[in-house]
C-alpha positions in Angstrom: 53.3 40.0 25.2 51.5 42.7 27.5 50.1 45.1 25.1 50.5 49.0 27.4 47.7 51.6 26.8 47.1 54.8 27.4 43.8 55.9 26.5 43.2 59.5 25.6 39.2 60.7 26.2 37.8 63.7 27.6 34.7 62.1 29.7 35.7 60.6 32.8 33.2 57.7 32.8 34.3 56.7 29.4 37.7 56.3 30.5 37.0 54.7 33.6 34.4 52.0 31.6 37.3 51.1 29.1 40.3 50.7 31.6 37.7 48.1 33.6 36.7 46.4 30.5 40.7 46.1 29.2 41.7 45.1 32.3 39.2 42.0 32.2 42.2 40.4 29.8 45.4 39.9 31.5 47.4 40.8 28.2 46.0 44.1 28.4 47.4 47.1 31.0 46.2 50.3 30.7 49.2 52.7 32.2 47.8 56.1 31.4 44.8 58.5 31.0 44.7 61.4 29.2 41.5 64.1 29.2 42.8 65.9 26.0 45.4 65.5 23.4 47.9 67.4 24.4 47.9 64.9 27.8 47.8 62.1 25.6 50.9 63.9 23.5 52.8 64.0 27.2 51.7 60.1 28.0 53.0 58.6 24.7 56.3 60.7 25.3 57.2 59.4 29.1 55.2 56.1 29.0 55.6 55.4 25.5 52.9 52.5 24.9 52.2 49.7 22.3 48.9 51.6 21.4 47.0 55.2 22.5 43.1 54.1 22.3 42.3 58.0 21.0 39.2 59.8 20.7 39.2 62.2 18.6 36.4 65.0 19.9 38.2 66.7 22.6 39.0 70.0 24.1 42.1 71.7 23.1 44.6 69.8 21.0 42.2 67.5 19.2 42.7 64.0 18.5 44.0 63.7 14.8 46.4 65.8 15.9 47.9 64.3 19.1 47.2 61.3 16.2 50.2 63.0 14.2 52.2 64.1 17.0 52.5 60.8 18.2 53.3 58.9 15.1 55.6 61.6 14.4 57.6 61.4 17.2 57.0 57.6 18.5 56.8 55.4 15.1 56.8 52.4 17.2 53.3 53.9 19.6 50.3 52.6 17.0 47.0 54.8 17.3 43.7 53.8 17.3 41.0 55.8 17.3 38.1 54.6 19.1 35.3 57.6 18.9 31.9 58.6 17.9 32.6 61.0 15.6 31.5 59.8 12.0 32.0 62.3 9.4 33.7 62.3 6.2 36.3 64.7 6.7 37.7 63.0 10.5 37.7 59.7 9.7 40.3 60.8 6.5 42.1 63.1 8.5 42.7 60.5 11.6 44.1 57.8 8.7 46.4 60.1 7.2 47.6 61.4 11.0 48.8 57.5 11.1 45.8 56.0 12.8 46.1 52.3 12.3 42.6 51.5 12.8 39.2 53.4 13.4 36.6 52.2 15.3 33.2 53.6 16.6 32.3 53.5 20.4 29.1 51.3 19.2 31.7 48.8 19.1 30.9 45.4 20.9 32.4 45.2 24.4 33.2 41.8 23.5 35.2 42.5 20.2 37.3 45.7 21.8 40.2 43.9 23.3 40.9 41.4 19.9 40.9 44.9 18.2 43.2 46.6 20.6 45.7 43.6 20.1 45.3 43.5 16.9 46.2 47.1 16.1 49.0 47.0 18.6 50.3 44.2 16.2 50.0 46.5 13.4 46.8 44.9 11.7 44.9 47.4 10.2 40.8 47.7 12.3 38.2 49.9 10.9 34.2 49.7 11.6 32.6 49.0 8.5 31.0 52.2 8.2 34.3 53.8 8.5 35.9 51.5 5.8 33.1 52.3 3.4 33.4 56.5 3.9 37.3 55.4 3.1 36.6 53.9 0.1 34.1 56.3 -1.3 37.0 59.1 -0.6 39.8 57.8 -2.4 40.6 57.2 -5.6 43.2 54.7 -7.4 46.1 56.2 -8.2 45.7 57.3 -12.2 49.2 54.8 -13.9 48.7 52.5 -11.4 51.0 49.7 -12.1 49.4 46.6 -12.1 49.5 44.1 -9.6 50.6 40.5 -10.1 48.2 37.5 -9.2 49.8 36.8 -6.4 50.4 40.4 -5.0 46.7 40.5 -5.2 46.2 37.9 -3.1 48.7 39.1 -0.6 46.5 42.5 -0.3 43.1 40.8 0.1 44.7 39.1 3.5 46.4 42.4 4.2 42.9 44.0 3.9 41.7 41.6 6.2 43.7 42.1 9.3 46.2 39.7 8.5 49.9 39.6 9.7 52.7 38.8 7.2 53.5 35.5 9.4 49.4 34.7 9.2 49.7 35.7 5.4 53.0 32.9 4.8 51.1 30.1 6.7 47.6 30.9 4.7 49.9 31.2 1.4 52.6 28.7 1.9 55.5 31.1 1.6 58.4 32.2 3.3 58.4 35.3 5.5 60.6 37.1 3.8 58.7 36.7 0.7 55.5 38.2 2.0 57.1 41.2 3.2 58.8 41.6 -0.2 55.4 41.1 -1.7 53.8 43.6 0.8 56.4 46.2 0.3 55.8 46.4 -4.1 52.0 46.4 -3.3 52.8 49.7 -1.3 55.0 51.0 -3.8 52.6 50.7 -7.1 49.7 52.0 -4.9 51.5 54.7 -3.7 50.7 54.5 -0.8 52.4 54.3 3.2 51.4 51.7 5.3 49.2 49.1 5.3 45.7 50.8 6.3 45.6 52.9 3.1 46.4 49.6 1.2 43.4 47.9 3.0 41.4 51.0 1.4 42.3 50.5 -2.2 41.9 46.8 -1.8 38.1 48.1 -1.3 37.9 50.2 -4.2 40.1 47.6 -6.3 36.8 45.0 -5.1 39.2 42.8 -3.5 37.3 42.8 -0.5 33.8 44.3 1.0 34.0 47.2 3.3 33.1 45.5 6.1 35.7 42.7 5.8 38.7 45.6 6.2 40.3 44.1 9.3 38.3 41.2 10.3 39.9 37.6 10.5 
């Protein structure tokens, strides 16, 4: 499947340098550019991509927001946010706008596109720095229930950028039973999708912080 970008970034040259270095893999288009995030808002309406490769410093409507906008409207558009910004306070705000992943541009030209794909899948993708400000901020939820052996297992591989079909094979289980599994682990950690579950594997000490989203 052709996974259809638009990326949203305010310089010019950054833009420019991406869309060459997707369009190096042929399962990769790029089909929009946006300079802000009200543009990137627009794109993700009329274009409505597998994935919006966001930045989240820009001019006018910032990034976690045309982050939220978009998840809002278009549940099926993943974001990930691909930036330099490294604080505390944007990294939580872009992953509770809906960001799937959130990745620094230090990233290695090399590893970018398996990200993109990945996160277009739905597979969680988070810089290791990023996972670790994650897991300082949260906390577990206080009456957690407790999860079973198995569940625990399930949300290790989840943590680590696994699909459900990837978790089945690795497991020997049916489909259907991962996604059963999957959808109790989100319900006892209270939480709403699968990146948030990645973080409390980390605090839980399931997995490092920098094995959040690497297979």
């Amino acid at each position: 499947m052709i996974v259809r970008i638009v990326i949203a970034d305010d310089h010019h040259v950054v833009r420019e340098a991406l869309r060459l270095l997707l369009d190096l893999d042929p399962d990769l288009q790029v089909v929009g550019e946006a300079a802000d995030g009200a543009e990137a808002v627009r794109l993700a309406r009329e274009l409505q991509p597998n994935l919006v490769l966001m930045d989240l410093a820009m001019p006018g409507m910032d990034g976690i927001t045309a982050t939220a906008t978009i998840r809002k409207e278009l549940p099926s558009t993943e974001v990930l946010a691909l930036t330099s910004v490294t604080d505390d306070a944007s990294i939580a705000g872009a992953i509770r706008a809906g960001a799937i992943g959130y990745l620094l541009k230090d990233t290695h030209a090399a590893t970018l596109g398996p990200a993109v794909k990945a996160a277009a899948a739905g597979q969680v993708q988070l810089s290791p720095q990023v996972a670790a400000s994650l897991a300082r901020q949260i906390a577990l939820p206080e009456g957690q229930r407790p999860l079973s052996e198995r569940e625990r297992e399930v949300l290790g591989l989840v943590a680590r950028g696994r699909t459900n079909q990837e978790i089945a094979r690795e497991l020997q289980l049916g489909s259907e039973t991962v996604k059963t599994h999957v959808s109790s682990i989100l319900t006892k950690l209270r939480v709403q999708g699968r990146t948030q579950a990645a973080l409390q594997a980390v605090k839980m000490g399931l997995v490092r912080a920098e094995d959040v989203g690497n297979t």
